[in-house]
MOPAC internal coordinates of N, CA, C and O (Angstrom, degrees):
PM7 1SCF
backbone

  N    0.0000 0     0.00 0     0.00 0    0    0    0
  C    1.4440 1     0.00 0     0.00 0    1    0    0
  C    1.5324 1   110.86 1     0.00 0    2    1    0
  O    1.2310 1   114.25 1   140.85 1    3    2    1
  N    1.2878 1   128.49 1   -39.15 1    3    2    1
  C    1.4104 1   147.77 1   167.36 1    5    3    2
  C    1.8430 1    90.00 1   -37.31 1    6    5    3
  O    1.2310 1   131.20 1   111.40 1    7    6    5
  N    1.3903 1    95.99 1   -68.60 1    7    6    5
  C    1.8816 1    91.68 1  -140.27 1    9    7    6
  C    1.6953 1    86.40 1   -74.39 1   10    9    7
  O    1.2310 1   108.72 1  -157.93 1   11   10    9
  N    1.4628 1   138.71 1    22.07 1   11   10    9
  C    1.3003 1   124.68 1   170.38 1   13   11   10
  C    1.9033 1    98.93 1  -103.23 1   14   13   11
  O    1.2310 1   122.04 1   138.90 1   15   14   13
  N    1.1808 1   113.69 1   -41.10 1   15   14   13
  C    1.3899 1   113.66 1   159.96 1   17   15   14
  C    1.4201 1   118.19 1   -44.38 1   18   17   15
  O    1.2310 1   121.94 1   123.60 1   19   18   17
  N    1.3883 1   113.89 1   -56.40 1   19   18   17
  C    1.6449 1   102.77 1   171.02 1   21   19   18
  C    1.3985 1   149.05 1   -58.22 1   22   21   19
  O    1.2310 1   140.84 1   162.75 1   23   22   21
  N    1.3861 1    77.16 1   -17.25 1   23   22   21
  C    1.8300 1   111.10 1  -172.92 1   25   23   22
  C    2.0626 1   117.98 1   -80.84 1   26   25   23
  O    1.2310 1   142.08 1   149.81 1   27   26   25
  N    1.8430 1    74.74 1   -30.19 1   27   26   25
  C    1.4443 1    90.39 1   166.63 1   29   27   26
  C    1.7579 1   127.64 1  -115.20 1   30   29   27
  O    1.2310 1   133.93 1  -168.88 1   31   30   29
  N    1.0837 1    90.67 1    11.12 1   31   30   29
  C    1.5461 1    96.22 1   178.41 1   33   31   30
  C    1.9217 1    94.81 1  -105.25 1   34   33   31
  O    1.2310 1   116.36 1   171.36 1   35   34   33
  N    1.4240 1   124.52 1    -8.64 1   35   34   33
  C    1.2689 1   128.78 1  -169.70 1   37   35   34
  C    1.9980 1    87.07 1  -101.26 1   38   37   35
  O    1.2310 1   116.90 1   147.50 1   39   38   37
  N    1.0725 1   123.51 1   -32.50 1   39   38   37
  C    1.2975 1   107.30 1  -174.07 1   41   39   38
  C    1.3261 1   111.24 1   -88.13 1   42   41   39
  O    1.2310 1   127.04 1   152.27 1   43   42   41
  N    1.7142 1   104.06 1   -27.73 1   43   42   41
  C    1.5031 1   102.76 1   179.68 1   45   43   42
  C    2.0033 1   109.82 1   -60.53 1   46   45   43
  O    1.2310 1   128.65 1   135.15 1   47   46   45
  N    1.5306 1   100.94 1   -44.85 1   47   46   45
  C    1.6667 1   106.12 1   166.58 1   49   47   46
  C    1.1777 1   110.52 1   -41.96 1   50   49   47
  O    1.2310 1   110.74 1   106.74 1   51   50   49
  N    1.4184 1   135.01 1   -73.26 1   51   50   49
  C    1.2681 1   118.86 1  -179.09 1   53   51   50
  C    1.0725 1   137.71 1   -42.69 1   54   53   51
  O    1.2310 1   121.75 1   137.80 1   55   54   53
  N    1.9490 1   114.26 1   -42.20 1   55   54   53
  C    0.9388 1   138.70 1   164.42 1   57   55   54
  C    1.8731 1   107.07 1   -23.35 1   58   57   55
  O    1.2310 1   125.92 1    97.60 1   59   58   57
  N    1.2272 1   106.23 1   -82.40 1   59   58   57
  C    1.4732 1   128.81 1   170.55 1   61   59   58
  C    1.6842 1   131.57 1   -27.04 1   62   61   59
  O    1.2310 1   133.72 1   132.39 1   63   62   61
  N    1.2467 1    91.07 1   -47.61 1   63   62   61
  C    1.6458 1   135.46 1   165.74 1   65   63   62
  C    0.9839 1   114.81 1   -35.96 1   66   65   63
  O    1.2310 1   123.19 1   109.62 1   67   66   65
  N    1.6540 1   111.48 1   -70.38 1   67   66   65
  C    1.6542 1   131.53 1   172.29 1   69   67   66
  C    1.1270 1   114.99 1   -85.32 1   70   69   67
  O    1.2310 1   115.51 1   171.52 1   71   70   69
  N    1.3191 1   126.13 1    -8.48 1   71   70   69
  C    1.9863 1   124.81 1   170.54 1   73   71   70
  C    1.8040 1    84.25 1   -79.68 1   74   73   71
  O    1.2310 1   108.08 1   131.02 1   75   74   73
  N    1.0672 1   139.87 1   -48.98 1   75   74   73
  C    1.3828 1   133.63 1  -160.27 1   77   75   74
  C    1.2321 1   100.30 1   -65.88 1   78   77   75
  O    1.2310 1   120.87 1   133.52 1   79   78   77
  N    1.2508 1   115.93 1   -46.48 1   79   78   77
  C    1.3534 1   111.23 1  -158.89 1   81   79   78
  C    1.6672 1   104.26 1   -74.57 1   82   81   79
  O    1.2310 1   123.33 1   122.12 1   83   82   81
  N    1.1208 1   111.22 1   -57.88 1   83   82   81
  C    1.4067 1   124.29 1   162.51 1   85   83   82
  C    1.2899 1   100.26 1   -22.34 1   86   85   83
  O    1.2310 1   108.85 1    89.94 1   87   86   85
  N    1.6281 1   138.48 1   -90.06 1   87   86   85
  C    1.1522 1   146.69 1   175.92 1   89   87   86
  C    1.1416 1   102.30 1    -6.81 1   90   89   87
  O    1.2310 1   119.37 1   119.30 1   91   90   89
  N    1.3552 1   118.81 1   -60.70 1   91   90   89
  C    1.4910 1   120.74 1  -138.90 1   93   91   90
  C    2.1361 1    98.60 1   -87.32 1   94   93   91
  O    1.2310 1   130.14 1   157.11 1   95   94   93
  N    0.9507 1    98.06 1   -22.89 1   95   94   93
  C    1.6921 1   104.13 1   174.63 1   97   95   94
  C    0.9513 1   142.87 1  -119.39 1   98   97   95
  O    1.2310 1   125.92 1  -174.69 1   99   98   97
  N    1.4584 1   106.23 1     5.31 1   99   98   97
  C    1.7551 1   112.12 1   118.34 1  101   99   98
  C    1.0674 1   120.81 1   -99.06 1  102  101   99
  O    1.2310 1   107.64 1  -126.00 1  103  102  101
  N    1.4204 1   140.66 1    54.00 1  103  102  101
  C    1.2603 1   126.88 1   165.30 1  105  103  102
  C    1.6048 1   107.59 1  -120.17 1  106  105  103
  O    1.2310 1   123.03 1  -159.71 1  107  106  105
  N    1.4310 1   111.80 1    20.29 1  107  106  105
  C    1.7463 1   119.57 1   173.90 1  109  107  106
  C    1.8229 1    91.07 1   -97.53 1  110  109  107
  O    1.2310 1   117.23 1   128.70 1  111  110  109
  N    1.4907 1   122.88 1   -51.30 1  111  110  109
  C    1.2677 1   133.90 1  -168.64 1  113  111  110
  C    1.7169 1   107.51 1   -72.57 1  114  113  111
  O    1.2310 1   111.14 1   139.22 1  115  114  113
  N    1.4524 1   134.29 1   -40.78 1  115  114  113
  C    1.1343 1   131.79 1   146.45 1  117  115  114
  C    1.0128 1   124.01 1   -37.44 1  118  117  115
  O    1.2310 1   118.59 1   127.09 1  119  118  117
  N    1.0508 1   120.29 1   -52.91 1  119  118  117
  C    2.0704 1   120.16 1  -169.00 1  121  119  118
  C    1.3575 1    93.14 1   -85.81 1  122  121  119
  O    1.2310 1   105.04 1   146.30 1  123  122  121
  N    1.1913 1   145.29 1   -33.70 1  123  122  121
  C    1.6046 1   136.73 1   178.21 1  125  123  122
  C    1.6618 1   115.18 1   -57.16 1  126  125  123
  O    1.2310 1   122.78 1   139.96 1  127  126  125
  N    1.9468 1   112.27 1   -40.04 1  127  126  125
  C    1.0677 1   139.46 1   148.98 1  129  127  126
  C    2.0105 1   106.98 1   -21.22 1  130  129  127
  O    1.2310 1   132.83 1    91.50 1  131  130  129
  N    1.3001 1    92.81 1   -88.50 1  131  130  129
  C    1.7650 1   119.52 1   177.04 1  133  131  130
  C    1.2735 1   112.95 1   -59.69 1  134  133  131
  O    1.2310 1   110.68 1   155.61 1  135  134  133
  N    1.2484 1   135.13 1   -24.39 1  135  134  133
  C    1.5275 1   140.22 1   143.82 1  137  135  134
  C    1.6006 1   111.18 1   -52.47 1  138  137  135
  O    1.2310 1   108.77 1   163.98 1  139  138  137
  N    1.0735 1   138.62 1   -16.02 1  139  138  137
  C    1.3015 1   145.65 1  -178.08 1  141  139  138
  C    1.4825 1   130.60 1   -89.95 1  142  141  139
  O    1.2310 1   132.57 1   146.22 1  143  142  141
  N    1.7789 1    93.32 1   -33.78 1  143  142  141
  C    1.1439 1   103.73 1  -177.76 1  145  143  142
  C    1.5965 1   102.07 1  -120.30 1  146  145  143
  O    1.2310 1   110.83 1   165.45 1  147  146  145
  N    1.2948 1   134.84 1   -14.55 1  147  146  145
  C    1.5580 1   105.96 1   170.74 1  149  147  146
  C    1.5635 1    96.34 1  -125.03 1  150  149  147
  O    1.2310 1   124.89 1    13.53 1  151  150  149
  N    1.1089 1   108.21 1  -166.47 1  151  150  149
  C    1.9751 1   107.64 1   169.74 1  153  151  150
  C    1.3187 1   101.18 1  -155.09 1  154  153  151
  O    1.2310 1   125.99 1   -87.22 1  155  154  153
  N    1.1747 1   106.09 1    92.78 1  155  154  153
  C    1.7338 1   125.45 1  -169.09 1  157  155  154
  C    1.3703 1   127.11 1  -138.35 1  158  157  155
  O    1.2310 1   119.26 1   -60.31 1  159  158  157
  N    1.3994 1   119.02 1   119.69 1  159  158  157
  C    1.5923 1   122.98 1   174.44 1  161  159  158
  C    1.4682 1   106.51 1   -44.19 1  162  161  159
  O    1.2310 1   109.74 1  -168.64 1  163  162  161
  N    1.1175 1   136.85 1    11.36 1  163  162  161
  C    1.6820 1   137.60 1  -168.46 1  165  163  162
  C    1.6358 1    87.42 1   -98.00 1  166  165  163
  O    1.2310 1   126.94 1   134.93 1  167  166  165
  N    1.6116 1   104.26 1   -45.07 1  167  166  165
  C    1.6154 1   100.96 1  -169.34 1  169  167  166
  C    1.6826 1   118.23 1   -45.75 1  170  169  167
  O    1.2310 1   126.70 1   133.78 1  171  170  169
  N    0.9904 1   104.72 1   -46.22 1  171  170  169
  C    1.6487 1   107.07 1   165.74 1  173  171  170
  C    1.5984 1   124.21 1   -40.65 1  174  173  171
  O    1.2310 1   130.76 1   129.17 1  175  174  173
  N    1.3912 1    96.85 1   -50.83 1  175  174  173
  C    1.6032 1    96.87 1  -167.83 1  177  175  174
  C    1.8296 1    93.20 1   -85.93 1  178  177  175
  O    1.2310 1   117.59 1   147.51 1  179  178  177
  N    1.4770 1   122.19 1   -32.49 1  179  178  177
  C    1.3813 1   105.35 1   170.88 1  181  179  178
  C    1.7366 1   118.04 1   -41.47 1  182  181  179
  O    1.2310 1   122.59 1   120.92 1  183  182  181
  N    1.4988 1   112.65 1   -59.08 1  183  182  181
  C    1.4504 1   132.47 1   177.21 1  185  183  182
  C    1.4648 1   105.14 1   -39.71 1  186  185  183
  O    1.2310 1   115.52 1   124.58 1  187  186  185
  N    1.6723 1   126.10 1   -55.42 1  187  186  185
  C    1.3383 1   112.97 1   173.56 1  189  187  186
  C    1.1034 1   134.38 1   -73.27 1  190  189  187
  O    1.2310 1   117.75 1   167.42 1  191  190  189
  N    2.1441 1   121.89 1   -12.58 1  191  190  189
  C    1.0781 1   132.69 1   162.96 1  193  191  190
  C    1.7616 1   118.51 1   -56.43 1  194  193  191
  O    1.2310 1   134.34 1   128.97 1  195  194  193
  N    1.3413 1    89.87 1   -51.03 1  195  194  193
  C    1.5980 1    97.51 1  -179.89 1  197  195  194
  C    1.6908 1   119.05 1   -75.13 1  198  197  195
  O    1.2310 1   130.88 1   161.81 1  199  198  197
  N    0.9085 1    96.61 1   -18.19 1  199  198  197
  C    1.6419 1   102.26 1   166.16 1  201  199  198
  C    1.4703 1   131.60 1   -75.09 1  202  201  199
  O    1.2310 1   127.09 1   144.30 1  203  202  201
  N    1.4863 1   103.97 1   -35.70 1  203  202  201
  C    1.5337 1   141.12 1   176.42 1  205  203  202
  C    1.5613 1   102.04 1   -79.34 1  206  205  203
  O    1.2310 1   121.07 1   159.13 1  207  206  205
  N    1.1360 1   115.56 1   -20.87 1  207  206  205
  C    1.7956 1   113.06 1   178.98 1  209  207  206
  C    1.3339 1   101.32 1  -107.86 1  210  209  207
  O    1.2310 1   108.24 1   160.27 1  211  210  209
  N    1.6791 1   139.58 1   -19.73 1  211  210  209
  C    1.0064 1   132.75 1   155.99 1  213  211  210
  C    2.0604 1   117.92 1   -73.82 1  214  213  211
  O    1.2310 1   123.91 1   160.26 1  215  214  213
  N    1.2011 1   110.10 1   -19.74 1  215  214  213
  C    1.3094 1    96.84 1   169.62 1  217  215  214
  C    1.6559 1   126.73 1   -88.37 1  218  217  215
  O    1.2310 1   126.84 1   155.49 1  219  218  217
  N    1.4513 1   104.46 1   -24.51 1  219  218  217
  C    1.5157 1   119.47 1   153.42 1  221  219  218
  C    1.6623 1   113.34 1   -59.77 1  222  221  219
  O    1.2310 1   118.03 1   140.31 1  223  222  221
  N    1.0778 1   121.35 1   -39.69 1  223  222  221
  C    1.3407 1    99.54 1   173.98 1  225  223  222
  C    1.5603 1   121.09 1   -86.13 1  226  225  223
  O    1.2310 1   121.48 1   177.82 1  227  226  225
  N    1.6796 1   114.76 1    -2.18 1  227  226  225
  C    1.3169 1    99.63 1   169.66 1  229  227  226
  C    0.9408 1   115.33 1   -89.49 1  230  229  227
  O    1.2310 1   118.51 1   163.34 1  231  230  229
  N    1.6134 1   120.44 1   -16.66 1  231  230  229
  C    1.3443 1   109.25 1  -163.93 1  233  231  230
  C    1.8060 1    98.19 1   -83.73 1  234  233  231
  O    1.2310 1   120.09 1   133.66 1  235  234  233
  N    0.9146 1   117.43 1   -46.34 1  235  234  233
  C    1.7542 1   125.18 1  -172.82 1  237  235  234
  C    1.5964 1    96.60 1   -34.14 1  238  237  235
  O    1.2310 1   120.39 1   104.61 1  239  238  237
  N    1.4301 1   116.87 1   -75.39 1  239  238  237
  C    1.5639 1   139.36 1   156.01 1  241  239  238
  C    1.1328 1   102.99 1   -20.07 1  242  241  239
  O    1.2310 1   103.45 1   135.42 1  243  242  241
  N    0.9553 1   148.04 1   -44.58 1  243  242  241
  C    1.5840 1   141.28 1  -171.03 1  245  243  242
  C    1.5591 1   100.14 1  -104.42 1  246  245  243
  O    1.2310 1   112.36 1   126.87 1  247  246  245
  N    1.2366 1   132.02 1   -53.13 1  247  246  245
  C    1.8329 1   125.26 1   177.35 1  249  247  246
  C    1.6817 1    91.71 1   -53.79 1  250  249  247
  O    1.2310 1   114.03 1   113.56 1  251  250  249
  N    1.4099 1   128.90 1   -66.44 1  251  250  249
  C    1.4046 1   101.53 1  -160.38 1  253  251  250
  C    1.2671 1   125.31 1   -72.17 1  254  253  251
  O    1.2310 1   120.88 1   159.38 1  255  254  253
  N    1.4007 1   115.92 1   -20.62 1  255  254  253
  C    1.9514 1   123.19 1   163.96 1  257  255  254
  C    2.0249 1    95.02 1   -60.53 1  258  257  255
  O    1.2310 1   125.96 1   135.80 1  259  258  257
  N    1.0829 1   106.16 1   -44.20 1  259  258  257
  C    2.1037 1    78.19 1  -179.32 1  261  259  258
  C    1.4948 1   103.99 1   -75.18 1  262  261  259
  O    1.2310 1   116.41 1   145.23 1  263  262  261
  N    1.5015 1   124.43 1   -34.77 1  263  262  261
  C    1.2410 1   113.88 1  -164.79 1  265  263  262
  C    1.9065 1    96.58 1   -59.42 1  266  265  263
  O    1.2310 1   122.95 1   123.37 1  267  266  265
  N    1.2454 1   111.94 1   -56.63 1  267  266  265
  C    1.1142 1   113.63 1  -163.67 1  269  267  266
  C    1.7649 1   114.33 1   -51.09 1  270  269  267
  O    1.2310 1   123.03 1   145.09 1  271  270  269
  N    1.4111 1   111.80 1   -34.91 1  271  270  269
  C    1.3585 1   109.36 1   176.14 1  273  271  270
  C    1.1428 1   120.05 1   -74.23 1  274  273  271
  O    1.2310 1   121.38 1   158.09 1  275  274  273
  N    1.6097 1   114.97 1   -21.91 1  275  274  273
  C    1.6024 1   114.91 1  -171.27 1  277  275  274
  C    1.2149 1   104.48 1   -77.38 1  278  277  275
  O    1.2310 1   114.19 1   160.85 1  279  278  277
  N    1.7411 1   128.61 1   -19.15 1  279  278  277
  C    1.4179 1   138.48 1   178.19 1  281  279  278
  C    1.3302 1   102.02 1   -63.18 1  282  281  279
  O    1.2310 1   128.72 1   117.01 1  283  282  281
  N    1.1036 1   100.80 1   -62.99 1  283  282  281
  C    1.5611 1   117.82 1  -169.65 1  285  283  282
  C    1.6754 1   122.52 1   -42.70 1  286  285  283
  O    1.2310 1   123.42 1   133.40 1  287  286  285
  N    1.4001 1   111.05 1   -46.60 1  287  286  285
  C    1.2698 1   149.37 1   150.11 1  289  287  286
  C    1.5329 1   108.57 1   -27.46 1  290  289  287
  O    1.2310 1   126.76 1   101.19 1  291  290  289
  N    1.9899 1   104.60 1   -78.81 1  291  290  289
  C    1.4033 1   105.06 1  -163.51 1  293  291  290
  C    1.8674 1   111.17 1   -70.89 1  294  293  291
  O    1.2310 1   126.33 1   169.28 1  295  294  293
  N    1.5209 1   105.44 1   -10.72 1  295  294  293
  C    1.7900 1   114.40 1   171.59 1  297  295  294
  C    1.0599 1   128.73 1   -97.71 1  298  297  295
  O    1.2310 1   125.17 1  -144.86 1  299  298  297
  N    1.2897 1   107.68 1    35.14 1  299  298  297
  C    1.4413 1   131.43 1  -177.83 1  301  299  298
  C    1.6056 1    99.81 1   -73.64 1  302  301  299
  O    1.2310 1   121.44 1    -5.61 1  303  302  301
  N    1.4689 1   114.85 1   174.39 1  303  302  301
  C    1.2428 1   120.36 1  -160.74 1  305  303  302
  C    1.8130 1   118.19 1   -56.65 1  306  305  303
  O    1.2310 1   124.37 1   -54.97 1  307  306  305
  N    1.0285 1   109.22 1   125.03 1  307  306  305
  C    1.2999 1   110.90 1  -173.83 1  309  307  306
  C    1.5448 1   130.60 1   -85.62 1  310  309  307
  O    1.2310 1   102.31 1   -28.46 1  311  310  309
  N    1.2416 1   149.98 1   151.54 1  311  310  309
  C    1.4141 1   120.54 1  -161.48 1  313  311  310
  C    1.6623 1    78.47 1  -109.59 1  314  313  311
  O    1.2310 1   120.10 1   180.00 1  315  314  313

């Protein structure tokens, strides 16, 4: 039951991983989008919102892919 938790706490990391990353490269082509249609001091703080939600999701994505391996690691074969 363990190694199905790990299995999915390692995909959910990735999972996370690639929404961040994703985030993070369209979010030059989005705001160019929203640059088009309003012209607003908000655009700034939008740009650091969306940037700030792409670095939260890499990092989460990346803490639970090590957490998950270091588990994985310390339940290695047991005598």
């Amino acid at each position: 039951m363990q190694d199905v938790k790990d299995i999915r706490g390692l995909v959910w990391g990735l999972a996370l991983l690639a929404m961040g990353i994703g985030v993070f490269l369209a979010a030059p082509h989005k705001m160019a989008e929203l640059e088009k249609v309003t012209q607003s001091s908000l655009l700034y703080f939008g740009r650091f919102c969306i940037y700030l939600l792409s670095i939260i999701l890499v990092g989460g994505g990346v803490k639970k892919i090590i957490d998950g391996l270091n588990r994985s690691q310390n339940s290695g074969p047991q005598e």
